[in-house]
C-alpha positions as CSV (number, residue, x, y, z in Angstrom):
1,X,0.0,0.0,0.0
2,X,0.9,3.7,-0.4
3,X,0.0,6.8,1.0
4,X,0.0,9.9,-0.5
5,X,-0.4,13.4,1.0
6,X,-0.5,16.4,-1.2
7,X,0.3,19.7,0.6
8,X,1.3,23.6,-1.2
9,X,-1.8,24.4,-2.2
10,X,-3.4,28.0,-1.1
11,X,-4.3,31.4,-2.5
12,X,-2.3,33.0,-4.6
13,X,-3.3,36.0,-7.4
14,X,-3.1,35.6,-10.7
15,X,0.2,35.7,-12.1
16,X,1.7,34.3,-9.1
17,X,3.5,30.7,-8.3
18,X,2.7,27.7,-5.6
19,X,4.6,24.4,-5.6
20,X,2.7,21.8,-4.8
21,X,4.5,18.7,-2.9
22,X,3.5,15.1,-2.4
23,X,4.9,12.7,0.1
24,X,4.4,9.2,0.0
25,X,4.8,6.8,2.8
26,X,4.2,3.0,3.3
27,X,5.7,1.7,0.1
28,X,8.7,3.8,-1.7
29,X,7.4,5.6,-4.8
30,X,10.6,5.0,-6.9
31,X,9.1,2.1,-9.1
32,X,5.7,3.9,-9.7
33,X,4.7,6.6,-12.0
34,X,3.4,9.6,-10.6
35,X,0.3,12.0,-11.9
36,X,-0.8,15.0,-10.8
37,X,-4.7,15.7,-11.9
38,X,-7.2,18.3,-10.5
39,X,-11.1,18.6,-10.6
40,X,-12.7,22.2,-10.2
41,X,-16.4,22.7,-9.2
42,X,-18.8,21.3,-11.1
43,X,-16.4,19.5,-14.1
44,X,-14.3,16.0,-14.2
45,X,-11.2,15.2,-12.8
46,X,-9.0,16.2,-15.5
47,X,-4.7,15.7,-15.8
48,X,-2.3,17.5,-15.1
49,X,1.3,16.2,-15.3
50,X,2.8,13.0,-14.9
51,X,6.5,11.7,-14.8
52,X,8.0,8.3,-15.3
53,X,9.3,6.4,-12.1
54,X,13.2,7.7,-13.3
55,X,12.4,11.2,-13.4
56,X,13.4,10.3,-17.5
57,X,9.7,11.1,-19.0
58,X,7.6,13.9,-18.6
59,X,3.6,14.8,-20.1
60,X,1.9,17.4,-19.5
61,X,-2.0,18.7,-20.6
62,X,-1.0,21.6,-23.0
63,X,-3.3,24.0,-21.0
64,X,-0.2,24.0,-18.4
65,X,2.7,23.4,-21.0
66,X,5.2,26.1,-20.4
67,X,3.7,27.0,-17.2
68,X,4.2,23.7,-14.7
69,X,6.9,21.6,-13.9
70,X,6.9,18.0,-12.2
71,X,9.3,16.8,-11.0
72,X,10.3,14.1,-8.0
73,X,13.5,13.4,-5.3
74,X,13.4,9.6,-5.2
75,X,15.2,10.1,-2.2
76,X,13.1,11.7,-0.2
77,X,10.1,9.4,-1.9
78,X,8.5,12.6,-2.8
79,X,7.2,14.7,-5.9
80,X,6.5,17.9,-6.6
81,X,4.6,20.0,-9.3
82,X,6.0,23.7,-9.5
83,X,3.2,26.3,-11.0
84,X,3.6,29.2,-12.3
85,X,1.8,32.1,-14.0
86,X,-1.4,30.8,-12.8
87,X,-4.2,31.6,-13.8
88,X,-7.8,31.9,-12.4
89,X,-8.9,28.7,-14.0
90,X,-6.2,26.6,-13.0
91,X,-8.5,26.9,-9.3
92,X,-9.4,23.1,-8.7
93,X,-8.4,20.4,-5.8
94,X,-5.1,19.0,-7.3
95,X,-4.2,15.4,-6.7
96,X,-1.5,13.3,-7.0
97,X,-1.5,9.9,-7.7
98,X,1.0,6.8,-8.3
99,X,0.8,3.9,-10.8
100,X,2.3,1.7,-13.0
101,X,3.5,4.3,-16.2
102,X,3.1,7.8,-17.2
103,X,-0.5,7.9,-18.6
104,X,-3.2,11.0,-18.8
105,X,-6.2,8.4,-17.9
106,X,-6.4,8.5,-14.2
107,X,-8.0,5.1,-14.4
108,X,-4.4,3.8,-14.4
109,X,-3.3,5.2,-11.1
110,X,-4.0,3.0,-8.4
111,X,-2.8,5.4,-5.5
112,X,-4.4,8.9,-4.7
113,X,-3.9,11.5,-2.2
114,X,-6.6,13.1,-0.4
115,X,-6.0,16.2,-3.0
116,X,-5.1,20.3,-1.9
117,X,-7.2,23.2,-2.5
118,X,-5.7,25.5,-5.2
119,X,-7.1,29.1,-5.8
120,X,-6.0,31.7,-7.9
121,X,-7.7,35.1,-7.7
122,X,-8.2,37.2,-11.0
C-alpha cells in the first residue's frame, strides 16, 4: 500500500507561483509513476502532469505546458509540481496519484492523495 499526502496548495493572485508537494509513505514511490490531476467545481477530474518512475519522462496537458513543472527526489520518496503564471482557471483540488506508467487516464493510477485546495484570484 501507499499513501499519499498532497500539501502547497493556497491562494495565490493571478500571475503568481505555488509548488505543490506530495509525500508518499508506506511503500517507496521510486518504481511507480506519478500524476498530478485536479477537478474544479462542477467538471471532471481532468490531468495535469505525470512523470515516469526515473524522473526520464515527462507529459503534461497543453493547458499547463510552459507554465508547470513536475518533478520528483526519489530520495526523499517525494514529488513535486511547481506552477507558475497561474491563472484563475487553474482553481481546482489537485491530486496526485501513483501507478504503473506515465498515462493522462487516471484510471491507471492506483494510489491517490486526499487532494489540496488551489485558488488563484483574478
Amino acid at each position: 500500500q501507499v499513501q499519499l499526502v498532497e500539501s502547497g496548495g493556497g491562494l495565490v493572485q493571478a500571475g503568481g507561483s505555488l509548488r505543490l508537494s506530495c509525500a508518499a509513505s508506506g511503500r517507496t514511490l521510486r518504481t511507480s509513476a506519478m500524476g498530478w490531476f485536479r477537478q474544479a467545481p462542477g467538471k471532471e477530474r481532468e490531468f495535469v502532469a505525470a512523470i515516469s518512475a526515473s524522473g526520464g519522462r515527462t507529459s503534461y496537458a497543453d493547458s499547463v505546458k510552459g507554465r508547470f513543472t513536475i518533478s520528483r527526489d526519489n530520495a526523499k520518496n517525494t514529488g513535486y509540481l511547481q506552477m507558475n503564471s497561474l491563472k484563475p482557471e487553474d482553481t481546482a483540488v489537485y491530486y496526485c496519484a501513483a501507478g504503473a506508467f506515465v498515462s493522462s487516464d487516471n484510471k491507471q493510477y492506483n494510489y491517490w492523495g486526499q487532494g489540496t485546495q488551489v485558488t488563484v484570484s483574478s
